[in-house]
VOBAKE-501683 format. One record per residue (C-alpha): x, y, z; residue number from 1. Coordinates in nm, 2 decimals. Layout:
! residues N
       u       v       w    i
       X       Y       Z  NUM
...
END
This chain:
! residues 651
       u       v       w    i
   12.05    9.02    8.53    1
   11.92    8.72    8.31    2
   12.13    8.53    8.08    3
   12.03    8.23    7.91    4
   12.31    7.97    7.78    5
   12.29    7.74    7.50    6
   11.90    7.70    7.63    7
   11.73    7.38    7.42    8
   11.32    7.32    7.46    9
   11.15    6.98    7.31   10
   10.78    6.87    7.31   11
   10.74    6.50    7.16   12
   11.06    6.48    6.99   13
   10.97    6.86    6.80   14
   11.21    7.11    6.88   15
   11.06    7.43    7.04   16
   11.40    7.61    7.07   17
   11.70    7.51    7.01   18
   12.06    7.64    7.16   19
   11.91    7.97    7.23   20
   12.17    8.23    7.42   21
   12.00    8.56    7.56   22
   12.03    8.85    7.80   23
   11.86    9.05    7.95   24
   12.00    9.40    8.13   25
   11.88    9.53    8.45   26
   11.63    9.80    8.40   27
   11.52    9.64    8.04   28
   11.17    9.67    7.94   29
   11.11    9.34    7.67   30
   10.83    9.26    7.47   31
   10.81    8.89    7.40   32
   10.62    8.83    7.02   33
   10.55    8.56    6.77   34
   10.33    8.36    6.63   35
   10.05    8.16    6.85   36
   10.24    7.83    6.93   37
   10.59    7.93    6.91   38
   10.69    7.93    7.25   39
   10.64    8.24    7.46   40
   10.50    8.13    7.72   41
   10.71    7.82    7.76   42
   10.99    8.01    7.78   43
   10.91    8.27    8.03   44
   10.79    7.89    8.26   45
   11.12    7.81    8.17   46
   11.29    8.10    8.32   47
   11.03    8.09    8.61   48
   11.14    7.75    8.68   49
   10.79    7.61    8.64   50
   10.90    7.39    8.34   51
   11.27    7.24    8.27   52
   11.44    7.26    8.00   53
   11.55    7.03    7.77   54
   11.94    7.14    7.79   55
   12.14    7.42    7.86   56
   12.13    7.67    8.18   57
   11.97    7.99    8.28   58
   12.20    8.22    8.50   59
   12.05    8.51    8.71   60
   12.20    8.79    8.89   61
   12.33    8.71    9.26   62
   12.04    8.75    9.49   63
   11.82    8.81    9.21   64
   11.45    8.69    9.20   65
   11.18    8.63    8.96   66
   10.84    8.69    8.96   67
   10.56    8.49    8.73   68
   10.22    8.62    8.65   69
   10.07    8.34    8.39   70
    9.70    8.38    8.19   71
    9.49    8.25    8.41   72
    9.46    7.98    8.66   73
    9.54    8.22    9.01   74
    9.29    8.22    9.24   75
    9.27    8.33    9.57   76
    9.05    8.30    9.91   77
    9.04    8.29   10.26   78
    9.12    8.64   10.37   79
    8.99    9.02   10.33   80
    9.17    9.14    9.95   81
    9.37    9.39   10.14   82
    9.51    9.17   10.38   83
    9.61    8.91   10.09   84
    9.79    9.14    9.88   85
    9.98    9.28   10.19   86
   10.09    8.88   10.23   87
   10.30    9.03    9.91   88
   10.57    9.24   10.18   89
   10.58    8.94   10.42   90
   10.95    9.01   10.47   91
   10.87    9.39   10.57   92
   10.61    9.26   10.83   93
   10.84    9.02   10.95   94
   11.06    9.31   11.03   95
   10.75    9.55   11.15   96
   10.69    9.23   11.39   97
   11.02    9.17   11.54   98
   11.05    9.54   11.57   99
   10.76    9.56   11.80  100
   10.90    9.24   12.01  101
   11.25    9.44   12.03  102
   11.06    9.78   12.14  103
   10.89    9.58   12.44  104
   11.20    9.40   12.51  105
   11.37    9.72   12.55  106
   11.10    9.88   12.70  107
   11.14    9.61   13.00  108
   11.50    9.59   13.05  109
   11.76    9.83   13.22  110
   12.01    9.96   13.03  111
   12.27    9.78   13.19  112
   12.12    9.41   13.17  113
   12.36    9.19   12.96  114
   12.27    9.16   12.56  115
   12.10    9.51   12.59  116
   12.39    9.65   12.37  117
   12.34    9.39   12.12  118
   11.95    9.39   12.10  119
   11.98    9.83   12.06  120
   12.20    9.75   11.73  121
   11.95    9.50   11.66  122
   11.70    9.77   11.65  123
   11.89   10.02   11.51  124
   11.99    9.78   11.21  125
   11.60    9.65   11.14  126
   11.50   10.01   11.18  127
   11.70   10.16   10.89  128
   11.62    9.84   10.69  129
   11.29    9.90   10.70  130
   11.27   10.28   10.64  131
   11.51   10.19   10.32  132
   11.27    9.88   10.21  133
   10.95   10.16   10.24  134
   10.84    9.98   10.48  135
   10.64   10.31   10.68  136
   10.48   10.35   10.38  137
   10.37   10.00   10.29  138
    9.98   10.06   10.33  139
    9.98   10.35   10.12  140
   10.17   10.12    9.86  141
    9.91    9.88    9.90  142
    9.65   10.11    9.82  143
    9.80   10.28    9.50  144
    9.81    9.94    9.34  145
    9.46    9.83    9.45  146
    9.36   10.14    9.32  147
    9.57   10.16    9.00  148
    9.42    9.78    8.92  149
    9.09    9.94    8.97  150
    8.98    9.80    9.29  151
    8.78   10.06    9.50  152
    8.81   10.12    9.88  153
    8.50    9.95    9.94  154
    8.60    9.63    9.79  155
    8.96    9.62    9.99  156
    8.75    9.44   10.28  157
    8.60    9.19   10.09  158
    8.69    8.83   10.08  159
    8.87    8.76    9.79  160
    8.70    8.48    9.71  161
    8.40    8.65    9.59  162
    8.60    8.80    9.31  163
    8.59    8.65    8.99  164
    8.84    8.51    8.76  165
    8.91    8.86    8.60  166
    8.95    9.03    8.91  167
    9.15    8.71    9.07  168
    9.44    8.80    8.77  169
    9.43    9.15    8.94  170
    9.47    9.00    9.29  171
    9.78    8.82    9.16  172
    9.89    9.10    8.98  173
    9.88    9.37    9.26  174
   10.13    9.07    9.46  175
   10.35    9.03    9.20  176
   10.43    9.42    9.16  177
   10.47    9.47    9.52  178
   10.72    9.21    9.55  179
   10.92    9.39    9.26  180
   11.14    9.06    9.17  181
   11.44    9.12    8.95  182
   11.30    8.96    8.68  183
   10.93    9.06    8.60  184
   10.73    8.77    8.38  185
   10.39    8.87    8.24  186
   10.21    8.72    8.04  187
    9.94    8.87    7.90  188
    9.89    9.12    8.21  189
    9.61    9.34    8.02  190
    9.40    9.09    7.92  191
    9.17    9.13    8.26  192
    9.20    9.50    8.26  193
    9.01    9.80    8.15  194
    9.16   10.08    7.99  195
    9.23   10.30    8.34  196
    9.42   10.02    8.46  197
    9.61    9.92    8.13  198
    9.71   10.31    8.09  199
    9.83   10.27    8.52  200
   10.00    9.98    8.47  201
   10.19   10.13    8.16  202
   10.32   10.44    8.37  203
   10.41   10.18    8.68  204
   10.66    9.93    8.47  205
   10.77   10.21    8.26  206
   10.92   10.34    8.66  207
   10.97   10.02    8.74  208
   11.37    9.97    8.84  209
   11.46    9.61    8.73  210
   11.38    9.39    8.45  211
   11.04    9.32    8.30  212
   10.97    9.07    8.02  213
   10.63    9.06    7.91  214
   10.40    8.89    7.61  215
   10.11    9.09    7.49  216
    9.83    9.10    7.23  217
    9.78    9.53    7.32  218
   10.00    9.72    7.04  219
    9.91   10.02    7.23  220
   10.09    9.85    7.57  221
   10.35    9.76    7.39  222
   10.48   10.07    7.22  223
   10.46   10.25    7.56  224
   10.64    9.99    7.77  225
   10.91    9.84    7.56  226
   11.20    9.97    7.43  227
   11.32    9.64    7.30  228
   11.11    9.34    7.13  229
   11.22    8.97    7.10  230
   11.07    8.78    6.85  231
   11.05    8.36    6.94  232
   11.07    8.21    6.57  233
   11.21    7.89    6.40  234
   11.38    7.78    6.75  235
   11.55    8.08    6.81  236
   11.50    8.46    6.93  237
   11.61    8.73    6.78  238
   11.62    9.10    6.91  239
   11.51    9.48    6.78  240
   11.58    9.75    7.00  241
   11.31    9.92    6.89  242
   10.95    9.95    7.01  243
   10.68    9.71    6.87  244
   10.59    9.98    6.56  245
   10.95   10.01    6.48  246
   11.01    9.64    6.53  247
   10.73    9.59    6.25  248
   10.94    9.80    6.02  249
   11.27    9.67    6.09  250
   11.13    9.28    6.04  251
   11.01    9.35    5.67  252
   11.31    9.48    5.58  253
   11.50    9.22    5.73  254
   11.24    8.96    5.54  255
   11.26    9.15    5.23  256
   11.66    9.13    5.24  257
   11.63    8.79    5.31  258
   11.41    8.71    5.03  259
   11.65    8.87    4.83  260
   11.92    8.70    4.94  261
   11.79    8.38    4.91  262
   11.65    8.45    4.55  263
   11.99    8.45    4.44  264
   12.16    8.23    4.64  265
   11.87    7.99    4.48  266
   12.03    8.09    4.15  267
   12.36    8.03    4.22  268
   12.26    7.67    4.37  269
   12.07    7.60    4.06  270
   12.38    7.69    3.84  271
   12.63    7.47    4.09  272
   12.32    7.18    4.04  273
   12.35    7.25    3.69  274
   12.66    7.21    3.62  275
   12.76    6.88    3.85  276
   12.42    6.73    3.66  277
   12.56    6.82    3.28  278
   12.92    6.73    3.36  279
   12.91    6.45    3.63  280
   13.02    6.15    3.43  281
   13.25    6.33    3.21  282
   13.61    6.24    3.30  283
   13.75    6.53    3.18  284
   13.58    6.76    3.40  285
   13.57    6.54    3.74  286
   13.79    6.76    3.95  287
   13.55    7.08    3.85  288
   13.25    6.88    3.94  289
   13.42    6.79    4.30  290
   13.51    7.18    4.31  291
   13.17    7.25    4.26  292
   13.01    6.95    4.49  293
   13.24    7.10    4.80  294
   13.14    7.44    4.70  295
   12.77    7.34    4.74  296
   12.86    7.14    5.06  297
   12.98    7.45    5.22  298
   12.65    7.70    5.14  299
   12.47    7.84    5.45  300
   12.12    7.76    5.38  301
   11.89    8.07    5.43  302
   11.55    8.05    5.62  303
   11.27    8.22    5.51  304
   11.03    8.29    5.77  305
   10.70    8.14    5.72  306
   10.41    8.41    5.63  307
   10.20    8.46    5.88  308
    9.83    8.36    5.88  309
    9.63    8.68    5.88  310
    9.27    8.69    5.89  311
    9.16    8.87    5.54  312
    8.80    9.00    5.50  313
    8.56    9.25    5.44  314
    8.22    9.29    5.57  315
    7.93    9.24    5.28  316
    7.85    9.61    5.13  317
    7.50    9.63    5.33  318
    7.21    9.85    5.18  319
    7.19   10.20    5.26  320
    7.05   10.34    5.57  321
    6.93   10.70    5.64  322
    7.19   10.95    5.80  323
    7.00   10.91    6.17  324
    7.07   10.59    6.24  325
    6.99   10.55    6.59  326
    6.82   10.80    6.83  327
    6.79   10.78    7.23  328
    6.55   11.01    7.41  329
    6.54   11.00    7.81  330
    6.64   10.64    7.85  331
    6.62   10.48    8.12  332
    6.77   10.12    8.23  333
    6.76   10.02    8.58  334
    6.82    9.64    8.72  335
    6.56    9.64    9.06  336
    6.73    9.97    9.24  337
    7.01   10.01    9.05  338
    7.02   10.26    8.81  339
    7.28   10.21    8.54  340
    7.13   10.48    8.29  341
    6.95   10.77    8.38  342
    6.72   10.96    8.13  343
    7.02   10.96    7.90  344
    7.01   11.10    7.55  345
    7.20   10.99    7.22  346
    7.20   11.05    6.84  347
    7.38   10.77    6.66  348
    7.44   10.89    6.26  349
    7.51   10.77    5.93  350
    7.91   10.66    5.90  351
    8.04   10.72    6.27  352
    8.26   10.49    6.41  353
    8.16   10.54    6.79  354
    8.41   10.41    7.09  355
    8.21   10.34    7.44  356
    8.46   10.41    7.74  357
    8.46   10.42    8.12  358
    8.54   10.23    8.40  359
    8.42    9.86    8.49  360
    8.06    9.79    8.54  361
    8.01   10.19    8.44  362
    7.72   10.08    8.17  363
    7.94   10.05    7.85  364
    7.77    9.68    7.78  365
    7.41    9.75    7.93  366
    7.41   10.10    7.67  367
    7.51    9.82    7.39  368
    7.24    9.63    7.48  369
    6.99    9.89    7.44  370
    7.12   10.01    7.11  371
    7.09    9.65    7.00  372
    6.73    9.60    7.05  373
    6.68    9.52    7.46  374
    6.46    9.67    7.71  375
    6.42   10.03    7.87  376
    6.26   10.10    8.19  377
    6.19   10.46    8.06  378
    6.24   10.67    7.78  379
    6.27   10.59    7.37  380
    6.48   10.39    7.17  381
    6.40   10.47    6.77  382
    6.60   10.32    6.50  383
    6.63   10.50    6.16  384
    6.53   10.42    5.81  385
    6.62   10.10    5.67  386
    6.85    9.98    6.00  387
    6.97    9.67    5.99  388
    7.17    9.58    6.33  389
    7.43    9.32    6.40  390
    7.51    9.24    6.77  391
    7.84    9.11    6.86  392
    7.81    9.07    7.28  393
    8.13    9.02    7.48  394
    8.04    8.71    7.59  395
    7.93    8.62    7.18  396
    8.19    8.33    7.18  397
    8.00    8.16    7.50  398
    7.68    8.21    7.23  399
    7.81    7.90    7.02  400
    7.67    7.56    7.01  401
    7.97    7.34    7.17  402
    7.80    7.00    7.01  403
    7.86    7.16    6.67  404
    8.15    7.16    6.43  405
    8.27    7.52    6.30  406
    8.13    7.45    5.99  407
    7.78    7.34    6.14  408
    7.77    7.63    6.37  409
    7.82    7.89    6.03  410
    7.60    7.69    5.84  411
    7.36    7.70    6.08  412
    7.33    8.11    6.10  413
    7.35    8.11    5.67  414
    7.15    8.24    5.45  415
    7.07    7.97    5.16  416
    7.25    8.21    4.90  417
    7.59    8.23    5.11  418
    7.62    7.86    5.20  419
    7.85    7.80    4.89  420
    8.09    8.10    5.07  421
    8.11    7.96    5.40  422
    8.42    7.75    5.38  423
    8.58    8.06    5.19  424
    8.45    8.28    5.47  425
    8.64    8.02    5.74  426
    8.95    7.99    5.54  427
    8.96    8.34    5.57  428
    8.93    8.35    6.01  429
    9.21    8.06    5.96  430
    8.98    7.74    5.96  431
    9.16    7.56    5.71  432
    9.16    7.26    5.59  433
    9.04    6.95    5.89  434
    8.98    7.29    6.08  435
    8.64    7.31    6.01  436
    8.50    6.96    6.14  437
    8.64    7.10    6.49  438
    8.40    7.06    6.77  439
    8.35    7.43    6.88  440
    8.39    7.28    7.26  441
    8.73    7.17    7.17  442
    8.85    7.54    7.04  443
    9.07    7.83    7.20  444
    8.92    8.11    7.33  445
    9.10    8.29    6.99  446
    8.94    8.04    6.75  447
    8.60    8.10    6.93  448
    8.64    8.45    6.89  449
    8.72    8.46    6.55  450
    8.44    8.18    6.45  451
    8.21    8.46    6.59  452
    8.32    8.70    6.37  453
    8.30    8.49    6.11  454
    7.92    8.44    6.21  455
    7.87    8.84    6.15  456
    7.98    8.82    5.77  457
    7.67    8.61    5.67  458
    7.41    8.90    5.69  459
    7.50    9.23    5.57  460
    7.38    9.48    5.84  461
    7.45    9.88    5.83  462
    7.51    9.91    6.24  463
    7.77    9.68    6.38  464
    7.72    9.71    6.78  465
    8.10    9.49    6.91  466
    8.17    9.51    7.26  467
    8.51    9.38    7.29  468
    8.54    9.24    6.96  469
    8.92    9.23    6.98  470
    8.90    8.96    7.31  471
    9.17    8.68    7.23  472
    9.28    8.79    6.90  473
    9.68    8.81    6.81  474
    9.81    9.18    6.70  475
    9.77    9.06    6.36  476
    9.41    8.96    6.36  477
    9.35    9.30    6.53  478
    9.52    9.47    6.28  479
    9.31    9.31    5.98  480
    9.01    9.36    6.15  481
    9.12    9.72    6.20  482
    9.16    9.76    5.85  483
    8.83    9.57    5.76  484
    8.63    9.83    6.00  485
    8.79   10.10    5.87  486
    8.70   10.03    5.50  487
    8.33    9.92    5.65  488
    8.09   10.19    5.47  489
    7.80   10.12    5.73  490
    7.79   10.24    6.08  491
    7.96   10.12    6.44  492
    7.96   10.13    6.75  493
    8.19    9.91    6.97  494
    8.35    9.85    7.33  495
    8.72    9.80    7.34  496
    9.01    9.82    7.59  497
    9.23    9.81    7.34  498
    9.46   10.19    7.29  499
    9.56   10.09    6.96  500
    9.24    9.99    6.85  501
    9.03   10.27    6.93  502
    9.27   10.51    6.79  503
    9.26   10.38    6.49  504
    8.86   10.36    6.42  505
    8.69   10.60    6.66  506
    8.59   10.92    6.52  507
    8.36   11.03    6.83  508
    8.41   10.88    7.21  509
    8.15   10.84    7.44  510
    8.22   10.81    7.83  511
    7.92   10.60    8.01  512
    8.00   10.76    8.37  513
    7.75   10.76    8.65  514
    7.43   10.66    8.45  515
    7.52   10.96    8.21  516
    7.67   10.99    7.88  517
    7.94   11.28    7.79  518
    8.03   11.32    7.39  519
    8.36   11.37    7.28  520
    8.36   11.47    6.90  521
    8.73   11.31    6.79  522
    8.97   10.98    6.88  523
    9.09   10.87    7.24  524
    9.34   11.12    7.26  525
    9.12   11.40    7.26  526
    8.90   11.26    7.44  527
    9.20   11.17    7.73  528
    9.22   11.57    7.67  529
    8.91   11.73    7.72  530
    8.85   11.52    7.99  531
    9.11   11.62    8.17  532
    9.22   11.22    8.20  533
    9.56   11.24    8.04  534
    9.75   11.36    8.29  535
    9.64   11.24    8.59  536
    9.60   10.89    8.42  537
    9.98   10.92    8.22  538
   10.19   11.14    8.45  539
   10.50   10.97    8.29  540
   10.43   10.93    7.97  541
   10.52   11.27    7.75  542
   10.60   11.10    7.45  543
   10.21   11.01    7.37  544
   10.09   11.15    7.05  545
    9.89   11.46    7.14  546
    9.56   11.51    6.90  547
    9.49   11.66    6.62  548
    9.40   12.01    6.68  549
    9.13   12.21    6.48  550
    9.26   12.19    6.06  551
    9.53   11.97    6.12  552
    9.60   11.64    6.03  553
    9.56   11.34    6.28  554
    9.86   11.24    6.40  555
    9.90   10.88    6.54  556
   10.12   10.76    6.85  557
   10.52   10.70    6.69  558
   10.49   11.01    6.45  559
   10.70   11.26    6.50  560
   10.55   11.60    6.65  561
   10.49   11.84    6.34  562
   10.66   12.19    6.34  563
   10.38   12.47    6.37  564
   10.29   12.60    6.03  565
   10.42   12.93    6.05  566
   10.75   12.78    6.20  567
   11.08   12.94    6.12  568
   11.41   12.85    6.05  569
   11.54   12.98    6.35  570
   11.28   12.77    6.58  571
   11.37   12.50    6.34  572
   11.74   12.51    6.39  573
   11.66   12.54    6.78  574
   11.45   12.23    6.78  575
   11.77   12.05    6.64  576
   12.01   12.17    6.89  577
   11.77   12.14    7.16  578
   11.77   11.73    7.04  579
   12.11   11.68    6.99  580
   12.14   11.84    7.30  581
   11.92   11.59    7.46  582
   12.14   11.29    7.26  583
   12.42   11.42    7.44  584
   12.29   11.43    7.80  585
   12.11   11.04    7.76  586
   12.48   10.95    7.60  587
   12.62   11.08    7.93  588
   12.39   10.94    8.13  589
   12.45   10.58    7.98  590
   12.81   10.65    8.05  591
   12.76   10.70    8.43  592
   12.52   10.42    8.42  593
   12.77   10.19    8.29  594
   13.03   10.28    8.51  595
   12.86   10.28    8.82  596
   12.70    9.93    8.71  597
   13.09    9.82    8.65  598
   13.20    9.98    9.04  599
   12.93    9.76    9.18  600
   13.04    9.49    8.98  601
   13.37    9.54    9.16  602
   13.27    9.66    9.48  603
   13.05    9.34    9.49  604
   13.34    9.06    9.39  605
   13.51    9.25    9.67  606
   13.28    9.20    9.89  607
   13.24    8.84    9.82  608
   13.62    8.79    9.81  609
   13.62    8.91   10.19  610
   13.32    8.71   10.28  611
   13.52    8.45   10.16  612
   13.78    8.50   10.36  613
   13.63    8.56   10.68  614
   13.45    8.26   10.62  615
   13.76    8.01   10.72  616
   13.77    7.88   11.06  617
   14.10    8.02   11.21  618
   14.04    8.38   11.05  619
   13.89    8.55   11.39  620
   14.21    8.37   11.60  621
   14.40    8.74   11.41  622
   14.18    9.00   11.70  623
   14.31    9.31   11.51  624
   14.30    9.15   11.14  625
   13.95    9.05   11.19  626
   13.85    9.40   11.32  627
   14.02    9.60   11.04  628
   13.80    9.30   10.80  629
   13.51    9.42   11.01  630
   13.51    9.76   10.91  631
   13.61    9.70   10.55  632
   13.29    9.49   10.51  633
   13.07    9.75   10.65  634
   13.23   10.03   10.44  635
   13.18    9.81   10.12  636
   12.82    9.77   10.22  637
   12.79   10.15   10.23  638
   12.96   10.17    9.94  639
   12.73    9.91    9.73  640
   12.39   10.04    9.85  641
   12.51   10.40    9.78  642
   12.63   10.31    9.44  643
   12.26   10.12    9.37  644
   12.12   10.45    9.49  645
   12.28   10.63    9.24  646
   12.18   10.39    8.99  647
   11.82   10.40    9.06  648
   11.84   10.80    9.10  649
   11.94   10.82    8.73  650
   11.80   10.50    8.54  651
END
């Protein structure tokens, strides 16, 4: 579908790749990864022709198309959001329109009238071209993506310039899927959604019947969508056809072997070096010292790849606090008419880890605010004994002083005994070296982010309240601060979108629906469970880890499902044939994939062969040669759009 030849990418005389060759299938779901800075995103402008390359070529499929959806920047305006993203199937309208003209054409002219003949084929041709396309159900397309992207029906009228820059990246997103291009590009496509619309979109691109390439900071997203990863380092890319939790694996061995390798090709080099050094000037051993020089001449180099910088911290041990920690009694929070929370009751204790969820503008950040020390309309907020709070608010990075360097906006917040720390405590969120003299105005959204975590090391509090800590941090920064969470003795309570994320840290989920609360006592899983959310949420996604039920280990997303305890060999033995059995019907499957892929391979140069021919001038001067080609290219056209049938049927 994509194939990318000898493909060479320079910024300022630095090479960003260099003679890269790649394909991607049809039907291939890729996640693009690496470090911030190697190149993702240049390359997928590259392939979406919104930046040239330096050198070499990119070949796509005949008739193929590709579709771009960047970070930011999209905005739209001007017309009702319904009517914009139906702009998205302006090639279906077009038909829908000329339909209509044809039907009132027809409906006006005898059946005898010259042309009528022609203009009923016409119509006959557009029809089935539209029913094939889905064009009669187009609308209700429309709607299932607005909906899947969380729009409501009562926003579809609106103009779409009231939206904001969030929901704008929706807009653009809803277009982009309904014009299902060969070649899908997304770049960072969860990074405006919540978590209904991250688990949609995962069930719509793993259906989704061409090729999708995609960069994402959402382990979670990752692991569900792609069964292959491409990781963009030292100017080249090189593939696992693995998910992204495999793909971890699989890299550290390859690293490991590598370091290996090169560890003792080192100590060969050192002995060739050796040698030529001792014995250079003797005559007697000259030609052994040119044997040796050539020999070194000829060694293939091995690159290491560079570590990668990883936040590493740990929050300050804070002082005890008593097991009630935070205790809500009838609250009440209502901004003029609108109620958000309605006599609502909560008991925070000593240790949890708690995960706010539900939709968009449900509460989650107005429940935060409360906890962290804001006004009720009604009710009773009580903190325990000895609670000392920490607020990190989504928009925390906005909180910093642009005017002030990194190091002035720490210092700033620091308590006299931890100013001698504070550089450590920036080398450690990656502020290194001239780093720290950085205007904040002048940093990334990530470095923002991270300088405001940074900020929450300086006191040490027992109740971290994070809503959406995890904004604009890499996988690997989520991971440490993961891990740092985890090991956290004190108490939390945090807002994420992130799968991964809340998996791993949330022992008790609570959903913020309708200005009420509803407690669910174990991770997202069980809480996708109970609430009766998996399925309708996940319908095609049976290979998600199912919880831990009552005296059984948790079980995280990848593992392998555990036999019952109680299992026997027999159920054992009939679990393996069941899987070989199911190795056996993918194999086949691939086989009638790849053969039907290589008959419309055929069918197609064919079909392009004939085209050809009919092309040249004298070819319809031959009355009965040119009918027999006629019917040829109309049964080849069968042919091809029955064999793509069959393709989409079983891929």
């Amino acid at each position: 579908m994509l194939h990318l030849k000898k493909l060479s990418k320079d910024f300022a005389g630095k090479p960003l790749f260099t003679d890269i060759s790649w394909h991607l299938k049809k039907g291939e779901r890729v996640g693009l990864v690496g470090e911030n800075g190697a190149g993702k995103s240049t390359l997928m402008r590259i392939i979406a022709s919104e930046v040239e390359a330096s050198s070499g070529e990119i070949q796509i499929a005949r008739g193929g198309t590709v579709g771009y959806l960047p970070q930011d920047g999209i905005v739209a305006k001007g017309r009702p959001l319904f009517e914009e993203v139906m702009t998205a199937l302006s090639e279906l309208q077009a038909i829908e329109r000329e339909l209509a003209e044809l039907t009132a054409r027809l409906e006006l002219e005898p059946h005898d009238a010259p042309g009528h003949e022609q203009m009923l084929d016409r119509f006959g041709h557009l029809q089935e071209e539209f029913r094939l396309k889905g064009g009669y159900a187009m609308e209700s397309e429309v709607g299932n993506v607005l909906s899947g992207l969380g729009f409501s029906p009562a926003d579809w009228q609106k103009e779409c310039g009231e939206f904001s820059g969030g929901w704008q990246m929706r807009i653009a997103l809803a277009k982009l899927l309904l014009k299902k291009p060969n070649v899908l590009l997304l770049d960072e496509p969860t990074n405006h959604l919540d978590i209904e619309a991250r688990n949609w979109l995962e069930g719509y691109l793993q259906g989704y019947p061409y090729s999708v390439m995609l960069v994402s900071h959402d382990r979670f997203f990752l692991d569900q969508v792609c069964s292959r990863i491409a990781e963009v380092w030292n100017h080249a890319i090189t593939d696992y056809h693995c998910n992204y939790s495999r793909y971890l694996v699989l890299r550290e061995e390859r690293v490991s072997a590598l370091r290996e390798a090169k560890k003792r090709q080192d100590e060969e080099v050192e002995k060739m070096e050796d040698f030529i050094s001792r014995f250079r000037y003797q005559a007697t051993k000259a030609s052994l010292v040119q044997s040796r020089i050539k020999q070194l001449e000829k060694v293939e180099r091995i690159i290491l790849p560079p570590e990668r910088k990883r936040i590493r911290f740990t929050f300050p041990t804070p002082p005890k606090s008593g097991k009630t920690v935070m205790e809500l009694s009838g609250v009440t929070k209502a901004y003029g008419s609108n109620v958000v929370l309605n006599q609502v009751d909560l008991l925070i204790e000593s240790g949890e880890r708690v995960a706010l969820v539900g939709h968009n503008g449900a509460g989650k950040s107005t429940l935060m605010r409360v906890l962290a020390g804001g006004d009720v309309t009604g009710g009773a907020v009580k903190a325990g004994h000895n609670v000392i709070r920490d607020y990190f608010a989504q928009d925390q990075a906005q909180e910093l002083d642009a005017t002030r360097t990194a190091y002035e906006e720490i210092y700033a917040d620091a308590p006299f005994d931890m100013v001698p720390q504070l550089r450590d405590i920036l080398g450690a969120f990656l502020f290194s070296g001239d780093d720290i003299h950085k205007k904040v105005a002048v940093l990334s959204g990530g470095e923002r982010n991270r300088l405001a975590l940074a900020k929450l090391l300086l006191r040490p509090s027992n109740l971290l309240l994070m809503d959406e800590p995890t904004n604009h941090l890499d996988l690997f920064s989520k991971e440490v601060l993961l891990e740092a969470l985890k090991n956290f003795p004190g108490t939390v309570v945090f807002v994420s979108h992130d799968r991964h994320f809340i998996d791993g840290l949330a022992t008790r989920v609570v959903e913020v629906a309708g200005g009420m609360l509803e407690n669910y006592y174990g991770d997202y899983e069980y809480y996708l469970e109970k609430s009766g959310q998996g399925e309708a949420i996940r319908p095609e996604a049976p290979q998600l880890a199912k919880p831990a039920q009552e005296g059984e280990a948790p079980r995280r997303n990848g593992d392998p499902a555990p036999l019952p305890p109680m299992a026997s060999k027999a159920s054992r033995q009939q679990q393996r044939e069941d899987e070989k059995q199911r190795q056996k019907e993918e194999r086949a499957k691939e086989k009638k994939l790849a053969e039907i892929e290589k008959n419309i391979s055929a069918k197609e140069g064919e079909l392009a062969g004939l085209e050809t021919a009919m092309a040249a001038p004298d070819f319809f001067k031959d009355v009965e040669a040119a009918r027999v080609a006629g019917e040829k290219h109309a049964l080849l056209t069968t042919e091809i759009s029955e064999l793509y049938q069959a393709w989409e049927s079983l891929s």
